[in-house]
N, C-alpha and C positions, 0 to 999 in steps of 0.2 A: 788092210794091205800088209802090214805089217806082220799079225798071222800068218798070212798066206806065203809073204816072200825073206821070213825073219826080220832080224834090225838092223839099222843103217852099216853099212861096210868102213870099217876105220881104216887108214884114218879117212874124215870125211876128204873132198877134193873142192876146196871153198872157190867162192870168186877170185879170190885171193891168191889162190895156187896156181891158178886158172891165165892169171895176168901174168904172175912169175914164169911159168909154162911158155906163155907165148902162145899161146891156145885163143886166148881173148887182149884185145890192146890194152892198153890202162885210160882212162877216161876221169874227167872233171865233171866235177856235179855241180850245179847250180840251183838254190833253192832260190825260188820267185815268191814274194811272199805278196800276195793280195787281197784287196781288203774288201766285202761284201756293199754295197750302197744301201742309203737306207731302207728303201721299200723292199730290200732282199734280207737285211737285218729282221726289219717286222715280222716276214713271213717265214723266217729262218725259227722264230722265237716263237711265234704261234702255232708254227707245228712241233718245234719240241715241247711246250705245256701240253699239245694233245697224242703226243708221243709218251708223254708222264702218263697223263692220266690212261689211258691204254695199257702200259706199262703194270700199273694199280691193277687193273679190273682183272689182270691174270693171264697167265703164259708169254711166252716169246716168241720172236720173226716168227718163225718156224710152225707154228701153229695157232698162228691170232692174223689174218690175214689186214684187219685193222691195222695191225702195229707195221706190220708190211709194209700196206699203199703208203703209209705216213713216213716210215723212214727213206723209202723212195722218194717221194716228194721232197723231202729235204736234201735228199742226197744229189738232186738232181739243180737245187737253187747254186748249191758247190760247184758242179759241175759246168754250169753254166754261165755263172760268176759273172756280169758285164764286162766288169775293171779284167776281166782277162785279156780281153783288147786292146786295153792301153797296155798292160803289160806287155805282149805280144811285138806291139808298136814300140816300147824304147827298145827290146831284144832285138828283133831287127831292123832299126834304124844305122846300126852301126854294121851289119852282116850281110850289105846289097850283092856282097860281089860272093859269098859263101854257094855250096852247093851242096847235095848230095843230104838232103834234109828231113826228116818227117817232121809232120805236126802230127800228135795226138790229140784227137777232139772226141764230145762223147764222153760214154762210160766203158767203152773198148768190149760190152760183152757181147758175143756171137750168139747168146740166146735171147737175150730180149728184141723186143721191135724199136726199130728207132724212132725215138721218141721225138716228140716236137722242139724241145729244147735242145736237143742236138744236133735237131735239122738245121736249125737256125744259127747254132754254133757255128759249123763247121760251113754254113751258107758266107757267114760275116766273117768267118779266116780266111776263107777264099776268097771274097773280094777284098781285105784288108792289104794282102798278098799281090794280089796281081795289079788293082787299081790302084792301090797308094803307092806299091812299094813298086811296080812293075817286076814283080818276083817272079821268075816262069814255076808255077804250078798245077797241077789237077788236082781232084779229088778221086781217093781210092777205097772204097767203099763196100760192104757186102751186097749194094747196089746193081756196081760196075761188074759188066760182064766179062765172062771170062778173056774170048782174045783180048778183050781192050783191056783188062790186067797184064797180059804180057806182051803187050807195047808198052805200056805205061813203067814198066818194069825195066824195060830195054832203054826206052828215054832217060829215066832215072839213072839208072847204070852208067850211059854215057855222059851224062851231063845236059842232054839235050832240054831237061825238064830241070832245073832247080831242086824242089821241093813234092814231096806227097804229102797230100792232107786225107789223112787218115781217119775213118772211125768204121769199129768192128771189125778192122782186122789189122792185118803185120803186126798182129801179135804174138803169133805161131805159125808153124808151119811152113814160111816164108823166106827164102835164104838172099839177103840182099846186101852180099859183105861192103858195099861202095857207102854203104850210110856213115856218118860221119858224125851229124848232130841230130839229138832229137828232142823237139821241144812239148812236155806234156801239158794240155791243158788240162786235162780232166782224164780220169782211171776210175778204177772199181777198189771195192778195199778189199779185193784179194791181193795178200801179196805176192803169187802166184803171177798177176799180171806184169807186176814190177819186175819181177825175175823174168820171163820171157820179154819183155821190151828190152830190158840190158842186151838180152842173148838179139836180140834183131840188132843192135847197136855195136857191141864192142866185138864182131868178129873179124877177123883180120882180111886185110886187102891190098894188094902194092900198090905201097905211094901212103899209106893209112899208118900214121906214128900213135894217132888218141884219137877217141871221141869225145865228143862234149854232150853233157845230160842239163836239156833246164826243164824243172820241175817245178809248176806252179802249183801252191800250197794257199790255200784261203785262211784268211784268218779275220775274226774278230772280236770286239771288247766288249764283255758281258760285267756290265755294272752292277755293285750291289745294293739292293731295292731299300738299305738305310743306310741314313748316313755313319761314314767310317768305316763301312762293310767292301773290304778291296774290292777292286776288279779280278777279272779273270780273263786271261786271253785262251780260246782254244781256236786249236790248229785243227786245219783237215784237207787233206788230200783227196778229191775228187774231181 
């Protein structure tokens, strides 16, 4: 691209300028930090030794279809996370009367098939939402067919619906300036996706001063196999 269209035009035009601009609101972030349970710890660990040794025998993603399926499968334990749930649940415990919402659920991407673990994600925010919390939401989905995306569009807009829960899409494309909070559960590690969720979130609207970003981030404690050999926390966003 770069070739074809030269390099970047300076100066660049950041988020940053963007918010000073008045082009985009200014917004709070929220990192949610949650922890893996054991039987997701296990299987977190046993696919990265067979993600090693993969690793070993030669090449990368990109051409070891091995190394592939394996980092999806663990990308996908992240993504799926249990304790997201609960997390979800102290977040809005105190946000009944909020509106105007996504939930990202999922790994957000438009090319893959949705998988079973995201079925089931985005099954158990939905009822967490509406049954526990009496939250008014849908689900909006690459599923959901077209008119019924712009009702559900129109509802959301007005207030009528609370909440969308989201997977594979509003991530582009989408102009929905009334959104105000949005809560991620789970993304892809482009940060390409992150930049186009900002952009569905922080554009302006009357009556709209900020948005609010919470972003659930997994993490867990990788102990060292002798003693006096630290810990190591790693972090990950999916």
């Amino acid at each position: 691209m770069f070739e074809y269209f030269g390099s970047v035009l300076e100066p660049e035009f950041t988020l940053k300028d963007a918010i000073a601009a008045k082009a985009l609101v200014p917004y709070l972030y929220y990192p949610v930090l949650v922890e893996l349970t054991e039987p997701e710890i296990e299987r977190y660990e046993e696919l990265t030794s067979r993600i090693g040794r993969a690793i070993g025998i030669g090449g990368d993603a990109d051409d070891n279809e091995i190394l592939t399926a394996l980092l999806m499968q663990r990308a996908r334990i992240v993504g799926a996370a249990a304790n997201k749930l609960n997390a979800l649940r102290q977040i809005m415990s105190t946000r009944l009367q909020t509106s105007h919402t996504l939930f990202y659920c999922g790994d957000g991407s438009v090319e893959d098939e949705l998988t079973e673990e995201s079925a089931r994600q985005i099954a158990a925010v939905t009822a967490l939402l509406q049954d526990e919390f009496n939250y008014r939401v849908k689900t909006y989905t690459a599923e959901t067919r077209l008119e019924e995306r712009e009702e559900l569009r129109y509802q959301f807009m007005q207030g009528i619906l609370q909440g969308l829960v989201a997977i594979r899409c509003l991530d582009e494309g989408v102009d929905i300036p009334a959104i105000q909070t949005a809560v991620i559960l789970a993304s892809s590690s482009n940060p390409r996706q992150f930049v186009q969720r900002r952009g569905r979130i922080l554009r302006p609207s009357p009556g709209k001063e900020r948005a609010e970003l919470f972003d659930m981030i997994v993490y867990l404690l990788i102990w060292g196999g002798n003693p006096g050999v630290s810990s190591e926390i790693c972090c990950e966003r999916s």
